[in-house]
PDB file of N, CA, C and O in Angstrom, chain B, residues numbered from 101:
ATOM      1  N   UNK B 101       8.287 -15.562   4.642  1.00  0.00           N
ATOM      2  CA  UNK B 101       7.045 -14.814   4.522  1.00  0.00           C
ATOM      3  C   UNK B 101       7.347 -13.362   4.171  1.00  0.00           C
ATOM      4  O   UNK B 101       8.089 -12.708   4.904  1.00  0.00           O
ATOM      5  N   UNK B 102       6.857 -12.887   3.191  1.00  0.00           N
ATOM      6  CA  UNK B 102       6.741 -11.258   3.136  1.00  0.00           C
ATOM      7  C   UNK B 102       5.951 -10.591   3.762  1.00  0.00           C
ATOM      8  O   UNK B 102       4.809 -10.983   4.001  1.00  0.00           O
ATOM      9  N   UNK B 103       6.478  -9.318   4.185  1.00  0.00           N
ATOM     10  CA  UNK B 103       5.999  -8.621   5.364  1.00  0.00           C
ATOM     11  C   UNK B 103       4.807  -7.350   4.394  1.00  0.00           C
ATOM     12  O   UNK B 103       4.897  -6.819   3.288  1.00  0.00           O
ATOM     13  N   UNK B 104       3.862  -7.291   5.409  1.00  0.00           N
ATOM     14  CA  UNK B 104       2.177  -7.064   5.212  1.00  0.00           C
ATOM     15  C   UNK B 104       2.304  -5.711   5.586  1.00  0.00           C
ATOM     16  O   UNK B 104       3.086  -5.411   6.489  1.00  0.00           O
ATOM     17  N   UNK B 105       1.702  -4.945   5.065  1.00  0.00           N
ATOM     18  CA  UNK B 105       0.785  -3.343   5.717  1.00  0.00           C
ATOM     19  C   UNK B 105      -0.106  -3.338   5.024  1.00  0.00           C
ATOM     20  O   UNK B 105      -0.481  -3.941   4.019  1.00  0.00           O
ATOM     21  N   UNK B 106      -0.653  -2.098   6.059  1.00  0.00           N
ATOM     22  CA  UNK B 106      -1.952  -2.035   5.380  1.00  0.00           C
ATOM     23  C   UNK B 106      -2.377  -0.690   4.904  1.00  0.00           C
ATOM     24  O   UNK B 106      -1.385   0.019   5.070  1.00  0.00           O
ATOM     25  N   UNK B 107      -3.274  -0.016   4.431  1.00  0.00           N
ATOM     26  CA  UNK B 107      -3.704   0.974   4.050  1.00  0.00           C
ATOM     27  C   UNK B 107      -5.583   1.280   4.049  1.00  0.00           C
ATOM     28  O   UNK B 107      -6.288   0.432   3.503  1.00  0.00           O
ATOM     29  N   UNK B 108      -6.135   2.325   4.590  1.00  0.00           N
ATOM     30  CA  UNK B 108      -7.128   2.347   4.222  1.00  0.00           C
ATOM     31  C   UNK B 108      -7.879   3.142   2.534  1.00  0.00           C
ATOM     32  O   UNK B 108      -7.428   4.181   2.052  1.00  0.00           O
ATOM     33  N   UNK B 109      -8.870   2.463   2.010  1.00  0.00           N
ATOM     34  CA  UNK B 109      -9.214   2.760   0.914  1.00  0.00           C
ATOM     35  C   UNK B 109     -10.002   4.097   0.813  1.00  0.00           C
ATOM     36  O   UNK B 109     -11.089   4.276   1.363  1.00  0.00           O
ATOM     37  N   UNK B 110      -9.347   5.023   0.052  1.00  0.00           N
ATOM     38  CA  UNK B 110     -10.399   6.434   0.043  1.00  0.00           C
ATOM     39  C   UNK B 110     -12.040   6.245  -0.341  1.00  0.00           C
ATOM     40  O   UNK B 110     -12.957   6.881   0.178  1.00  0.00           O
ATOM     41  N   UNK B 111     -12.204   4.918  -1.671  1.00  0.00           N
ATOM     42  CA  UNK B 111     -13.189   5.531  -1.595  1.00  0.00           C
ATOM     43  C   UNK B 111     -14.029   4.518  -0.505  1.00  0.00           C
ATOM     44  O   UNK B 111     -14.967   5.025   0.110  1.00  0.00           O
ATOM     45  N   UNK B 112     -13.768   3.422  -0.324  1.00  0.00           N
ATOM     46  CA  UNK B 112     -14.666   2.592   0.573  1.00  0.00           C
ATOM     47  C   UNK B 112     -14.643   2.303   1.797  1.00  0.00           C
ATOM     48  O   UNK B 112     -15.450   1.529   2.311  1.00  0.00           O
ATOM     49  N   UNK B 113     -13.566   2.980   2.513  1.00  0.00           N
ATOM     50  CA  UNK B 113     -13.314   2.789   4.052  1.00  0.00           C
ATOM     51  C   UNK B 113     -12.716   2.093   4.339  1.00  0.00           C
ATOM     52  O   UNK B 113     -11.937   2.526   5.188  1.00  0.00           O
ATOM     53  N   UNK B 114     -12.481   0.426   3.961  1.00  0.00           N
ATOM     54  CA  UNK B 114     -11.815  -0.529   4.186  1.00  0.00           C
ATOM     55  C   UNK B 114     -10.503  -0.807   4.918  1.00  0.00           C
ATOM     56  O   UNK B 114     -10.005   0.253   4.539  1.00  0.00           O
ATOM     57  N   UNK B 115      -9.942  -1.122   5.341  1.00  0.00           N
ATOM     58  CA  UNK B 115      -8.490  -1.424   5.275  1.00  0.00           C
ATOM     59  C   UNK B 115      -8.161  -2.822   4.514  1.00  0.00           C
ATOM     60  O   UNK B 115      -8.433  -4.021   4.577  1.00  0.00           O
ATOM     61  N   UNK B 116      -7.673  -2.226   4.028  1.00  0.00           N
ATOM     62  CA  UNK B 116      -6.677  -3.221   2.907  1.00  0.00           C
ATOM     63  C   UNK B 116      -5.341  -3.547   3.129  1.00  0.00           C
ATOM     64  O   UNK B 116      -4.637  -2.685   3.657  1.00  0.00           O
ATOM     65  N   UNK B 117      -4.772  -4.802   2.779  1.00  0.00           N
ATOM     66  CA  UNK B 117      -3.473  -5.697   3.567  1.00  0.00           C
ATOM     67  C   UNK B 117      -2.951  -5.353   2.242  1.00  0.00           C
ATOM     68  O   UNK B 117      -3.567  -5.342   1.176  1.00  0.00           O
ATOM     69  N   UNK B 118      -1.535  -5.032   2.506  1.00  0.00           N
ATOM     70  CA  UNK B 118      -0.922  -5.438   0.899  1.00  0.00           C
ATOM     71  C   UNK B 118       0.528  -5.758   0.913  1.00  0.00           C
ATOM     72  O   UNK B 118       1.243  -4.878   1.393  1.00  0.00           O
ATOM     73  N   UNK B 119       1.086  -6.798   0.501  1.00  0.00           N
ATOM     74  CA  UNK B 119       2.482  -7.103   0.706  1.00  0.00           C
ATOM     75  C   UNK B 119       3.773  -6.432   0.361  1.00  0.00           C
ATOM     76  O   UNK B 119       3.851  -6.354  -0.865  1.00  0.00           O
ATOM     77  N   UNK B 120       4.676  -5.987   0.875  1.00  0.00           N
ATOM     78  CA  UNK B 120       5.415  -5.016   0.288  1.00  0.00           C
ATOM     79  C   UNK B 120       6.650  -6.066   0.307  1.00  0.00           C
ATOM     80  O   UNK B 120       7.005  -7.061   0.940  1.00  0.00           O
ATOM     81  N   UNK B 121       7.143  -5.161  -0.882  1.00  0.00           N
ATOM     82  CA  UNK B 121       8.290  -6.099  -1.421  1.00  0.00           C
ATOM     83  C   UNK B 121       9.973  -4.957  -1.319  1.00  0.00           C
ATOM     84  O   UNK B 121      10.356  -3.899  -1.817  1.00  0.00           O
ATOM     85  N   UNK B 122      10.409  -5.795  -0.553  1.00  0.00           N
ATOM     86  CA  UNK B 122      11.497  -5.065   0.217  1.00  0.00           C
ATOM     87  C   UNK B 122      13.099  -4.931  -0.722  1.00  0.00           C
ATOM     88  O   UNK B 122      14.156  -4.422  -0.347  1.00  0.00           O
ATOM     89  N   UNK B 123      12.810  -5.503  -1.846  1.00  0.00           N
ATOM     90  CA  UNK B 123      13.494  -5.320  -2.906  1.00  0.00           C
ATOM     91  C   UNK B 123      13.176  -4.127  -4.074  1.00  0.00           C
ATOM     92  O   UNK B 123      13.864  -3.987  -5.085  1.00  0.00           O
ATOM     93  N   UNK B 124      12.273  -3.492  -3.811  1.00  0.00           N
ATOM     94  CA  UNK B 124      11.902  -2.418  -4.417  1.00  0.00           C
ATOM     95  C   UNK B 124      12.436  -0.928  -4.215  1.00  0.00           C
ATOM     96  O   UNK B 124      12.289   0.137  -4.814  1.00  0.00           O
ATOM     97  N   UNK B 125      12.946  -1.248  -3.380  1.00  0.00           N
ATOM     98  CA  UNK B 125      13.295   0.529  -3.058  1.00  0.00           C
ATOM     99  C   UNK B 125      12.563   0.699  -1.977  1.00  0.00           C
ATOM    100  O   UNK B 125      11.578   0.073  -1.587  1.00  0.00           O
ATOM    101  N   UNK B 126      13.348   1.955  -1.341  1.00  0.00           N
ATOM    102  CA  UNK B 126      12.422   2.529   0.088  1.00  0.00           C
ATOM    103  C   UNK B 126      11.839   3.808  -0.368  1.00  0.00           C
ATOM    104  O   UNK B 126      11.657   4.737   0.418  1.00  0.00           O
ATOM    105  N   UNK B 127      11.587   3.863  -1.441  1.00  0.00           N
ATOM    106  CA  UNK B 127      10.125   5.053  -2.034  1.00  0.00           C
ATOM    107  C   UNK B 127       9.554   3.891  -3.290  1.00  0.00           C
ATOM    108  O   UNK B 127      10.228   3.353  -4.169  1.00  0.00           O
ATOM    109  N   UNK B 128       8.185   3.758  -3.020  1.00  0.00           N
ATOM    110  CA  UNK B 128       7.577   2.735  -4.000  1.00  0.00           C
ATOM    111  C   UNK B 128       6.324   3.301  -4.355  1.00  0.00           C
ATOM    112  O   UNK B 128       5.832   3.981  -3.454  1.00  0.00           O
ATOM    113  N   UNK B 129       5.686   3.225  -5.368  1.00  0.00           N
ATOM    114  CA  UNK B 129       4.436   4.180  -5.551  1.00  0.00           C
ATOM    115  C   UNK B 129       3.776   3.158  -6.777  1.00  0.00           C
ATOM    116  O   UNK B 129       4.375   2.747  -7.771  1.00  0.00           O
ATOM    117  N   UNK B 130       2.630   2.937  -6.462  1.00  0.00           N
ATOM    118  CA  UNK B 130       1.844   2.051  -7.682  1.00  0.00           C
ATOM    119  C   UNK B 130       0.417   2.252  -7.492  1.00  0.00           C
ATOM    120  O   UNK B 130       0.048   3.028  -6.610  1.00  0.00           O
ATOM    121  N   UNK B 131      -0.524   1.569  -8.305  1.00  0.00           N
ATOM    122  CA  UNK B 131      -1.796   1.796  -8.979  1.00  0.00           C
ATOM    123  C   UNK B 131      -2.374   0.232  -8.304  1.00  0.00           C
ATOM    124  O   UNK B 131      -1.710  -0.726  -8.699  1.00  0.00           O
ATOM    125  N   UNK B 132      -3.104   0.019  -7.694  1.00  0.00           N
ATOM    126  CA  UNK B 132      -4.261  -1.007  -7.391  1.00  0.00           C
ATOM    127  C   UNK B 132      -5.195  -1.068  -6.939  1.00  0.00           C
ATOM    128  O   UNK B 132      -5.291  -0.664  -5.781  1.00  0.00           O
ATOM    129  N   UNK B 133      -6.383  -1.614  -7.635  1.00  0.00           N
ATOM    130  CA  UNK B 133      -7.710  -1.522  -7.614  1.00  0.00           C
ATOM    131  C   UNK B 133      -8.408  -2.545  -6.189  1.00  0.00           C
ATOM    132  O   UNK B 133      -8.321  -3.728  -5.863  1.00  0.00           O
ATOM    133  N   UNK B 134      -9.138  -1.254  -5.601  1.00  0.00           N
ATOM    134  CA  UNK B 134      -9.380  -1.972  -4.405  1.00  0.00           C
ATOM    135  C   UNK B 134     -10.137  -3.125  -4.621  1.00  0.00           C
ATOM    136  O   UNK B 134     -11.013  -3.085  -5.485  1.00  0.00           O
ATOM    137  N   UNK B 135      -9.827  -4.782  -3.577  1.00  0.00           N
ATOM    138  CA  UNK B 135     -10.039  -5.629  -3.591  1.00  0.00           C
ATOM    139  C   UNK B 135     -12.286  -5.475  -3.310  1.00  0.00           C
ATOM    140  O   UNK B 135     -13.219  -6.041  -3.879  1.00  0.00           O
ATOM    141  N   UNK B 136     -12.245  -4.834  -2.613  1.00  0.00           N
ATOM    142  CA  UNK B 136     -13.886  -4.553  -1.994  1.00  0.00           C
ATOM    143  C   UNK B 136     -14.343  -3.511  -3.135  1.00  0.00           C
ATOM    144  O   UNK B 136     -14.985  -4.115  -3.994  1.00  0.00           O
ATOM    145  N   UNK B 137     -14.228  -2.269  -3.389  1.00  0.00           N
ATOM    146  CA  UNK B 137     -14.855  -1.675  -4.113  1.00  0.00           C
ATOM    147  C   UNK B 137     -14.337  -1.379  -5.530  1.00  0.00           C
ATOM    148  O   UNK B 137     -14.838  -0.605  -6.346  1.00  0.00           O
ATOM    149  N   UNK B 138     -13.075  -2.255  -5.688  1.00  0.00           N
ATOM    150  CA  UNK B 138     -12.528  -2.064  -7.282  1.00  0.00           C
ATOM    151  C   UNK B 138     -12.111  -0.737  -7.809  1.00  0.00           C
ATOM    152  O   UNK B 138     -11.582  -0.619  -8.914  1.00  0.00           O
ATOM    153  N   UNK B 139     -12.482   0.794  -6.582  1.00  0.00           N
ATOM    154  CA  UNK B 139     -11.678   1.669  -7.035  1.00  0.00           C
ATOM    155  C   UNK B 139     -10.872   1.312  -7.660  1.00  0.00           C
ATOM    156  O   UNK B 139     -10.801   0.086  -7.745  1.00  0.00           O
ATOM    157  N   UNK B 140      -9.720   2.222  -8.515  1.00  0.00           N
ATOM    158  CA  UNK B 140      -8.326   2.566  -8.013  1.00  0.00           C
ATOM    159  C   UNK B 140      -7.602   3.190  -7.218  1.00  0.00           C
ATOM    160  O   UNK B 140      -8.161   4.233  -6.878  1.00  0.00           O
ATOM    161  N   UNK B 141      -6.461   3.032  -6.681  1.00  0.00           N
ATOM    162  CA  UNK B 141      -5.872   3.480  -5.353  1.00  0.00           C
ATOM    163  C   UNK B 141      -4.528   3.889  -5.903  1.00  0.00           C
ATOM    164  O   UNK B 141      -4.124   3.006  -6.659  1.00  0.00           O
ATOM    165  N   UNK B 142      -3.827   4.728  -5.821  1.00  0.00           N
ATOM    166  CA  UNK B 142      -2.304   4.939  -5.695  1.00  0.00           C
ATOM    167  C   UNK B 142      -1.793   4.775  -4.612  1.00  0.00           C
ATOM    168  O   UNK B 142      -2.202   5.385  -3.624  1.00  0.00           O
ATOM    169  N   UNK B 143      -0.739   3.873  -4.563  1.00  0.00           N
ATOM    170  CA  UNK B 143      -0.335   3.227  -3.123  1.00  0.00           C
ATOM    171  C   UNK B 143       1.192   3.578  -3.095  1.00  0.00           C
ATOM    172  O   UNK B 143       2.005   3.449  -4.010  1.00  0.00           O
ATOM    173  N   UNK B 144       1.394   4.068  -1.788  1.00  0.00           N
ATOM    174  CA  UNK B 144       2.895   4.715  -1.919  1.00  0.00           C
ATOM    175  C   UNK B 144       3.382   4.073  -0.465  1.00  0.00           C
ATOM    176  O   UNK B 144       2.885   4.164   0.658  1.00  0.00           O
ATOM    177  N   UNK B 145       4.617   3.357  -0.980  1.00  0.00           N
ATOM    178  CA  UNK B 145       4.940   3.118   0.621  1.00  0.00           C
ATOM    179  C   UNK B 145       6.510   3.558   1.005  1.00  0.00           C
ATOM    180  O   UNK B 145       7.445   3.468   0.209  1.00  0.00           O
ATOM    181  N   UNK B 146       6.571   3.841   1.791  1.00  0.00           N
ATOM    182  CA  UNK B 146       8.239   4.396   1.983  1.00  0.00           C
ATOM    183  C   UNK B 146       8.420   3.346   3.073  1.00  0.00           C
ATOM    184  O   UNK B 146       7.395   2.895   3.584  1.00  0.00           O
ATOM    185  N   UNK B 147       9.537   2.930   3.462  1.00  0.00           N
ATOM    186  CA  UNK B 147      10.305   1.534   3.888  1.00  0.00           C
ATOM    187  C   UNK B 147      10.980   2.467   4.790  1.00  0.00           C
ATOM    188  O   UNK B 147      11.169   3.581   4.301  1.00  0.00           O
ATOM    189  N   UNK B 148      11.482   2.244   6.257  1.00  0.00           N
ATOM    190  CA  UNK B 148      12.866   3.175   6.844  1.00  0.00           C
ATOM    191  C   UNK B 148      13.936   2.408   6.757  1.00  0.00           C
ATOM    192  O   UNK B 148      13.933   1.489   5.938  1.00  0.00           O
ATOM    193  N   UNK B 149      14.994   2.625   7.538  1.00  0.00           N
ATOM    194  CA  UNK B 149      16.308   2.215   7.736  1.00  0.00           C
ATOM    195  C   UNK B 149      16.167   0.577   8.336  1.00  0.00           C
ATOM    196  O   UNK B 149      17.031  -0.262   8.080  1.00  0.00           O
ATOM    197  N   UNK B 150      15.058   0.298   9.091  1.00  0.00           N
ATOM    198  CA  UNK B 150      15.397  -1.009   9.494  1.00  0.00           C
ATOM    199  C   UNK B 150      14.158  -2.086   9.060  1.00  0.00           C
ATOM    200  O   UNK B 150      13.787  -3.152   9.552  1.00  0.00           O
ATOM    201  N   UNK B 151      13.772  -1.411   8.080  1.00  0.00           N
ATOM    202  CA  UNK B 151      12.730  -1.685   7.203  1.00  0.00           C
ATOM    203  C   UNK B 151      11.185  -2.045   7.121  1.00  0.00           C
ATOM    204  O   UNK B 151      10.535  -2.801   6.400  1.00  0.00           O
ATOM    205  N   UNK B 152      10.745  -0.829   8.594  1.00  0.00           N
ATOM    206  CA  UNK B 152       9.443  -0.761   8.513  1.00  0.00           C
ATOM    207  C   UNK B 152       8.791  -0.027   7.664  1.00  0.00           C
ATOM    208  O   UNK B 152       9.353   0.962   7.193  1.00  0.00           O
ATOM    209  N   UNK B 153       7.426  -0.368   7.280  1.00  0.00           N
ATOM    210  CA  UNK B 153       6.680   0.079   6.065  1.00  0.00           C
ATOM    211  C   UNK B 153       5.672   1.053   6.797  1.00  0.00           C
ATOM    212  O   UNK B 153       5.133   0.889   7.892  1.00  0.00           O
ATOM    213  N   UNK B 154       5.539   2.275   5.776  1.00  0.00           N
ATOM    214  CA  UNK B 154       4.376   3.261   6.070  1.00  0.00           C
ATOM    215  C   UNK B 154       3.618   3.358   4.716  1.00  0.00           C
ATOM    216  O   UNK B 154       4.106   3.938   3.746  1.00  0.00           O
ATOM    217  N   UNK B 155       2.668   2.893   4.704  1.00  0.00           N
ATOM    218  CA  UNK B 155       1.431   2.804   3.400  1.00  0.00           C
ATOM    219  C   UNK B 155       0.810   3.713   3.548  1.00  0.00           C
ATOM    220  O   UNK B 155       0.769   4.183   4.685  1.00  0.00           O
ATOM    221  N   UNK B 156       0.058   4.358   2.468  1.00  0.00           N
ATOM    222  CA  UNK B 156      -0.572   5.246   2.543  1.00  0.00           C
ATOM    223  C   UNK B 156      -1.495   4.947   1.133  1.00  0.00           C
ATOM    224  O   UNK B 156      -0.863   4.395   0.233  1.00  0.00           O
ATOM    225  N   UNK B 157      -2.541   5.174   0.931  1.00  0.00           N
ATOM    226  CA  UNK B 157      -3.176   4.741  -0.534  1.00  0.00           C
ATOM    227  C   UNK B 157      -4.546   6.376  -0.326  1.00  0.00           C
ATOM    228  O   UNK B 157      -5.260   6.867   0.548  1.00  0.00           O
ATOM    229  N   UNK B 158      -4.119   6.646  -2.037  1.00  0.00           N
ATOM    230  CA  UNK B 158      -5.286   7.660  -2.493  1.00  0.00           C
ATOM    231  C   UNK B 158      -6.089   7.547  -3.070  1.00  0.00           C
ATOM    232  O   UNK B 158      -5.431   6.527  -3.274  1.00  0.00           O
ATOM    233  N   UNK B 159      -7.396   7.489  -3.934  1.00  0.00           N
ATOM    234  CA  UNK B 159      -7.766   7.480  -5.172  1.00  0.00           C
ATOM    235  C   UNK B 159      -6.879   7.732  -6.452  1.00  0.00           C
ATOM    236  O   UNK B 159      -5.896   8.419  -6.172  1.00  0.00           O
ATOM    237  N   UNK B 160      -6.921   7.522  -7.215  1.00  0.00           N
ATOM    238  CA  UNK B 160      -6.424   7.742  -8.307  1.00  0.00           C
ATOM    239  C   UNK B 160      -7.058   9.183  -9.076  1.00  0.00           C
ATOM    240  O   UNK B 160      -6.645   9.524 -10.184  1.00  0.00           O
TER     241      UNK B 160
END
Protein backbone atom coordinates (compact mmCIF):
# COMPACT_ATOMS: atom_id res chain seq x y z
CA UNK A 1 0.00 0.00 0.00
CA UNK A 2 1.26 3.57 -0.56
CA UNK A 3 1.30 5.81 2.18
CA UNK A 4 -1.59 8.76 2.22
CA UNK A 5 -1.51 12.56 3.49
CA UNK A 6 -3.47 14.89 3.34
CA UNK A 7 -3.75 18.54 2.66
CA UNK A 8 -6.38 21.11 2.99
CA UNK A 9 -7.71 22.95 -0.22
CA UNK A 10 -7.28 26.88 -0.29
CA UNK A 11 -9.97 27.51 -2.21
CA UNK A 12 -12.72 25.05 -0.83
CA UNK A 13 -11.86 24.02 2.66
CA UNK A 14 -11.77 20.42 2.10
CA UNK A 15 -9.21 18.08 3.10
CA UNK A 16 -7.93 16.19 0.47
CA UNK A 17 -6.02 12.57 0.69
CA UNK A 18 -3.25 12.29 -1.74
CA UNK A 19 -0.74 9.47 -2.16
CA UNK A 20 2.79 10.24 -1.97
CA UNK A 21 5.23 8.45 -3.76
CA UNK A 22 8.35 7.78 -1.79
CA UNK A 23 10.48 7.34 -4.80
CA UNK A 24 10.33 10.87 -5.68
CA UNK A 25 12.55 12.69 -3.64
CA UNK A 26 12.11 14.23 -0.16
CA UNK A 27 11.25 17.82 -1.75
CA UNK A 28 8.28 17.14 -4.30
CA UNK A 29 6.16 19.99 -5.61
CA UNK A 30 3.25 19.53 -8.28
CA UNK A 31 -0.01 21.01 -9.75
CA UNK A 32 -3.54 19.18 -8.95
CA UNK A 33 -6.87 20.14 -9.43
CA UNK A 34 -8.98 19.79 -6.48
CA UNK A 35 -11.09 16.62 -6.54
CA UNK A 36 -14.40 18.83 -4.91
CA UNK A 37 -13.92 22.20 -6.36
CA UNK A 38 -11.53 21.52 -9.43
CA UNK A 39 -9.36 24.48 -8.31
CA UNK A 40 -5.82 24.13 -8.92
CA UNK A 41 -3.57 23.45 -6.02
CA UNK A 42 0.30 23.40 -5.87
CA UNK A 43 1.12 20.58 -3.67
CA UNK A 44 4.49 20.39 -2.02
CA UNK A 45 5.42 17.66 0.17
CA UNK A 46 8.75 17.22 1.93
CA UNK A 47 9.31 13.47 3.22
CA UNK A 48 11.89 13.35 6.58
CA UNK A 49 14.56 10.94 7.38
CA UNK A 50 12.27 8.08 8.32
CA UNK A 51 9.87 8.98 5.82
CA UNK A 52 7.04 10.87 7.17
CA UNK A 53 5.15 13.20 4.86
CA UNK A 54 4.26 16.97 5.48
CA UNK A 55 1.73 18.25 2.66
CA UNK A 56 0.94 21.41 2.29
CA UNK A 57 -1.24 22.58 -0.93
CA UNK A 58 -1.80 26.42 -2.26
CA UNK A 59 -3.80 27.76 -5.02
CA UNK A 60 -2.07 28.06 -7.95
Amino acid sequence: MQPEASYTCDSCGEEIVVPIDLTAGSEQQYVEDCPVCCCPNVIRVTLDSEGEADVFGERE
